[in-house]
N, C-alpha and C positions, 0 to 999 in steps of 0.2 A: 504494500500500500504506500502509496508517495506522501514525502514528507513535506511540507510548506509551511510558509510564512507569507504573513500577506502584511501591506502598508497602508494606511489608509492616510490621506494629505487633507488638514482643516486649513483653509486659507481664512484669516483675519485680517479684516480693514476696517475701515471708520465708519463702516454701515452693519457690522458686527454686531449681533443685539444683546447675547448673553450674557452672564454677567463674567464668567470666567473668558469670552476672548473681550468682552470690553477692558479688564484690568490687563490681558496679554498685552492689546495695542496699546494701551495706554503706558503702562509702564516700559513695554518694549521700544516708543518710541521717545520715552526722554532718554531712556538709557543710550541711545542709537544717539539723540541731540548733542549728549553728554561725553562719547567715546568718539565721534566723527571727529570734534575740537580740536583732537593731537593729528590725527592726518590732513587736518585743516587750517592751520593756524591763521593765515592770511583769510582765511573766509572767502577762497576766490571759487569754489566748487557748492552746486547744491545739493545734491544727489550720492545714493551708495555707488553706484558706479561711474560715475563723476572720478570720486575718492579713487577706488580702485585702479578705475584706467591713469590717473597720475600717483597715487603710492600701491603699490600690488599688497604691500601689509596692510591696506586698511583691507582687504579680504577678510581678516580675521573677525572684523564687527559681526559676522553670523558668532561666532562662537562668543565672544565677549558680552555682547546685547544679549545673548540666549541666558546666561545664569539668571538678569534681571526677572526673568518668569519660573525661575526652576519650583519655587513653592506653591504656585499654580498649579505644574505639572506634576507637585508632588501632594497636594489636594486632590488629584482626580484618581487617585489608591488604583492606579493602572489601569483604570478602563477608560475606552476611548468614547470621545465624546461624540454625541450624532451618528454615532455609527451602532447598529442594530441587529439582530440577527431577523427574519420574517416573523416572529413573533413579538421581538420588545426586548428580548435578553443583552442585555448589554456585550461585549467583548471587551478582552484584555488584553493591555500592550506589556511587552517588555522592557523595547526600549521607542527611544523617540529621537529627532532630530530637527532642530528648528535653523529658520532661513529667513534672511529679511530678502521678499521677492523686488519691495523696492520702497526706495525711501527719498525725502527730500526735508534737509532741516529747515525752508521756510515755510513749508505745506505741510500739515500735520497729515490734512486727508490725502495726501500720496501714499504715507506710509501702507505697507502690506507686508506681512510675514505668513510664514506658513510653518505651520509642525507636525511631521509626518511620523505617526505613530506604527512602531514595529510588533507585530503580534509574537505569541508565543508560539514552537510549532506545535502544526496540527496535521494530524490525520487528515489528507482528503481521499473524501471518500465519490467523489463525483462532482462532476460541472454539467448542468441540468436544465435547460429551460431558464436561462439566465441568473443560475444562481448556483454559489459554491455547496457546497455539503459537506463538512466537516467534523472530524471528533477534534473537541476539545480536549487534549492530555494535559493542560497546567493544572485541572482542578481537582484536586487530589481528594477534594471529601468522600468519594465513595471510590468504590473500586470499576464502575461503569463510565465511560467516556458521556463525554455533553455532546450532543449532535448539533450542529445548529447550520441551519439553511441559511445564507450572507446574501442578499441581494448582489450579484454586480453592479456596478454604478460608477457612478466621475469618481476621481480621484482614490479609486481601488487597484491593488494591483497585488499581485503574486509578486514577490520580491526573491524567495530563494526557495527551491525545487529540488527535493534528496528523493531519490527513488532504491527501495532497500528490494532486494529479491530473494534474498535468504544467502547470499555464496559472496557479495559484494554491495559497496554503497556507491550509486556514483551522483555527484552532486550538482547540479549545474542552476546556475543566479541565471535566472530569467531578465532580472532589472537590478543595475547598480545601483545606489543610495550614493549620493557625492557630499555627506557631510561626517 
């Protein structure tokens, strides 16, 4: 049975309603105001890739701006948000990777980030009539896997693909993650 992981991508901007990506953008984008500064000093650039295309280390602002929300992401006790299985049951990420898709320090509503949540693996067990079907193996209260049927939809994706046959494992990444 092939083994996977799937990514699910929440893109936040300034029309965000919740209350968890309204404190993401919000706090993501002073911090972003706040760290562009040193790759800016003269204030002659507005934009992350502004920065970038004339210092390559303001790159780094995905990862630096990212801590400003880690207590966010560590309030949502690894289950991803908006994303559902066909009945309601939430799922669960492992890890995550946030990205400012783009930003501008005189325009707050330019700002955009995104945080693409990495699941735990799972058992698939079929792709159906647009929708994945999986066992759940992170949940350990009983000795019986979680089934849960995923809709396909935007911003879904099989991320890494292990296929076991009992004599060899051979693994192959469907989609890189670049952060």
């Amino acid at each position: 049975m092939p083994i996977i992981k799937i990514a699910f991508r929440q893109i936040i901007d300034f029309k965000s309603v919740s209350e968890f990506e309204r404190n993401v953008f919000k706090d993501s984008f002073s911090e972003f105001y706040l760290q562009a500064q040193a790759y800016n000093p003269d204030r002659k650039f507005k934009t992350l890739h502004e920065l970038i295309e004339h210092n390559p280390k303001a790159n780094s602002l995905h990862y630096k701006v990212g801590f400003s929300i880690a207590l966010y992401i560590q309030g949502l006790k690894n289950i991803i948000p908006t994303l559902e299985d066909s009945i309601g049951r939430a799922l669960s990420f492992q890890d995550h990777h946030f990205e400012i898709l783009h930003s501008d320090v005189t325009n707050r509503a330019a700002h955009m980030v995104a945080i693409t949540y990495i699941s735990n693996s799972m058992n698939l067990v079929a792709i159906s009539g647009g929708y994945l079907i999986v066992n759940d193996t992170s949940r350990k209260e009983t000795k019986q896997h979680l089934t849960l049927t995923i809709p396909l939809q935007q911003n879904l994706s099989i991320v890494e693909w292990s296929q076991t046959d009992g004599t060899h494992n051979e693994k192959y990444e469907v989609e890189k993650q670049n952060n």
